[in-house]
Kinemage of the C-alpha trace (Angstrom):
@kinemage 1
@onewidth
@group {chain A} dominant
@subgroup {mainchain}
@vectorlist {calphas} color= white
{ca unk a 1} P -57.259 -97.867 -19.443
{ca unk a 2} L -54.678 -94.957 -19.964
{ca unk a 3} L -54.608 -92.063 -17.868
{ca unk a 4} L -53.550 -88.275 -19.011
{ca unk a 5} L -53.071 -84.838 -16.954
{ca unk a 6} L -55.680 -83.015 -17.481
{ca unk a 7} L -54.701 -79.964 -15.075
{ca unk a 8} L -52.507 -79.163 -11.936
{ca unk a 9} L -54.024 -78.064 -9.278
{ca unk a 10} L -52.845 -75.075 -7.041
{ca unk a 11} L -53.808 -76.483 -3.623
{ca unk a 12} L -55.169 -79.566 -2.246
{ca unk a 13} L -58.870 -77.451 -1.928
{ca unk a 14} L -58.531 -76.838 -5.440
{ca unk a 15} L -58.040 -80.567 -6.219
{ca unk a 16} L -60.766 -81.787 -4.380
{ca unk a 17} L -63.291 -79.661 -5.817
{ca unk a 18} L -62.071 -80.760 -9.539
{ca unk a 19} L -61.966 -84.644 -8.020
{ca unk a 20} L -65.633 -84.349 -6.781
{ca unk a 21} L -66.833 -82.663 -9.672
{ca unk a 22} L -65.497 -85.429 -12.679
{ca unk a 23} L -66.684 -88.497 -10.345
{ca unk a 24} L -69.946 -86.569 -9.525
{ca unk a 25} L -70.364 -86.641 -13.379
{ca unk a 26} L -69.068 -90.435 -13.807
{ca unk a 27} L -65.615 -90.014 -14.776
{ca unk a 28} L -62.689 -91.630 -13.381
{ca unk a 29} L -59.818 -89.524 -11.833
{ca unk a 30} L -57.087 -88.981 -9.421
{ca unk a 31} L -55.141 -86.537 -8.084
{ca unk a 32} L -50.853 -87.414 -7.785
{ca unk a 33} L -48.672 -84.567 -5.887
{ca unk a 34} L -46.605 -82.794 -8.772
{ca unk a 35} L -42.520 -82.694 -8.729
{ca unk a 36} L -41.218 -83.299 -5.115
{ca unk a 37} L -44.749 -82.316 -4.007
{ca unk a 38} L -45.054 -85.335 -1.663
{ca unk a 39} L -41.847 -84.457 0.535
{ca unk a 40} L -42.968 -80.573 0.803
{ca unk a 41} L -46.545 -81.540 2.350
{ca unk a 42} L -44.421 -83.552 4.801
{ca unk a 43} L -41.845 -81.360 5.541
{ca unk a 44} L -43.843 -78.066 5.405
{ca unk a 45} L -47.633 -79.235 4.782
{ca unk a 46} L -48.657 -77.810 2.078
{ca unk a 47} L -46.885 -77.766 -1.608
{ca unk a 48} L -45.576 -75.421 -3.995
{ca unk a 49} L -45.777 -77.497 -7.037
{ca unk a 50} L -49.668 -78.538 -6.449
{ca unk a 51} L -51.373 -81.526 -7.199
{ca unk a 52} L -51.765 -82.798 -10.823
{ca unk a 53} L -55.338 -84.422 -11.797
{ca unk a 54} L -55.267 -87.421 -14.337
{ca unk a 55} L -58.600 -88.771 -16.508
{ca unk a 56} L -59.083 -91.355 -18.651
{ca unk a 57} L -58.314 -91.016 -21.949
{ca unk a 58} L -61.874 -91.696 -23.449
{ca unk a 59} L -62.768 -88.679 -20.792
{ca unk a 60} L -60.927 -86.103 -21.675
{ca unk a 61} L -63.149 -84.045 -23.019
{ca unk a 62} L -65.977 -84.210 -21.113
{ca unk a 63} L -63.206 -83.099 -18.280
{ca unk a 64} L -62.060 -80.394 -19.968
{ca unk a 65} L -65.557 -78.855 -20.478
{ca unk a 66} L -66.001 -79.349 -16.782
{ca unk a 67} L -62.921 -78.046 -16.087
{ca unk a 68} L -63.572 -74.844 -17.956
{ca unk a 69} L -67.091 -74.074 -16.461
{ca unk a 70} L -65.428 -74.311 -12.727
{ca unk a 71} L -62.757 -72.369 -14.170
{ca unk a 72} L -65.037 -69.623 -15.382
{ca unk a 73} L -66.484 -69.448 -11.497
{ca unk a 74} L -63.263 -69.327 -10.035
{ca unk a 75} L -62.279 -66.228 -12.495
{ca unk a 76} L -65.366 -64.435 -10.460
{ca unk a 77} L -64.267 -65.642 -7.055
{ca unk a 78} L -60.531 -65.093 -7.352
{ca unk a 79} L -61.585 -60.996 -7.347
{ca unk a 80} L -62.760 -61.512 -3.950
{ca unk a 81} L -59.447 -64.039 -2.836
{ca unk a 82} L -56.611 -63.409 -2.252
{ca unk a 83} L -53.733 -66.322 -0.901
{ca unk a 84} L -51.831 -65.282 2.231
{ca unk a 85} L -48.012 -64.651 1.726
{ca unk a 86} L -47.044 -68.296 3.047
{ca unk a 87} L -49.625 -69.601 0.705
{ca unk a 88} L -48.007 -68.318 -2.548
{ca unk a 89} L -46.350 -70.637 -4.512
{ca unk a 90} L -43.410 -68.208 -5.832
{ca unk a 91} L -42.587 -66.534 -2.214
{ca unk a 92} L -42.010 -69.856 -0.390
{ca unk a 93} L -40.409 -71.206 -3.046
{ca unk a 94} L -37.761 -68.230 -3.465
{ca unk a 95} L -37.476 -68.673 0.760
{ca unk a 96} L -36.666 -72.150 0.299
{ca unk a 97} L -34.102 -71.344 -2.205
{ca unk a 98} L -32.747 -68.421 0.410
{ca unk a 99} L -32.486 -70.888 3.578
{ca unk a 100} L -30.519 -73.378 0.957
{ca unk a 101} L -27.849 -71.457 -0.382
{ca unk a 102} L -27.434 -69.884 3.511
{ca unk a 103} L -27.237 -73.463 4.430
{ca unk a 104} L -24.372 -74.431 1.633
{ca unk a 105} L -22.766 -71.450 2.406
{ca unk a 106} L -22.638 -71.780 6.034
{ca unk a 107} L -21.439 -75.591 5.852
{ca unk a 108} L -18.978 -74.073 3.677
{ca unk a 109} L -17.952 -71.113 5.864
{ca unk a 110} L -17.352 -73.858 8.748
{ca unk a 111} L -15.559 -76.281 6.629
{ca unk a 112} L -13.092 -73.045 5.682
{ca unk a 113} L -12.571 -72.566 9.300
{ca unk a 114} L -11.444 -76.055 10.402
């Protein structure tokens, strides 16, 4: 029994829609935080890098054609949705990448002064 991505999620609502849709229709999946996605839901509870979704091989592409007809329903939705600022992927990942180089450059502004 291999397993293969089949998609990455944006959000862990997003997952478990996809994860209740393949089993309702018999096919095994789960869903795996993507990149360091574990340590951001901890830290800041929620993740930037998503969740990635894994089938069986023999499944695949009975997924996929699930996946693209709740796809096509989230194309019609998404005009209506909109994420909040703090729920964007891109913004909190740039702020993260602000408050770390502050943070270097602080330690190093202290270590210059002692």
């Amino acid at each position: 029994m291999q397993y293969i991505k089949l998609f990455n999620a944006e959000n862990e609502r997003e997952a478990d829609l996809l994860l209740t849709s393949l089993k309702s229709e018999g096919i095994a999946c789960y869903a795996q935080d993507a990149g360091a996605g574990g340590y951001l839901t901890i830290t800041s509870g929620f993740s930037v890098f998503g969740k990635d979704i894994y089938v069986e091989q023999r499944d695949q592409e009975r997924a996929r054609a699930i996946l693209q007809d709740i796809q096509a329903g989230w194309e019609l939705e998404s005009e209506e949705y909109h994420l909040p600022w703090y729920r964007n992927r891109v913004i909190v990942l740039r702020v993260y990448l602000v408050l770390v180089v502050l943070m270097f450059l602080g330690i190093l502004g202290l270590n210059l002064l002692f």
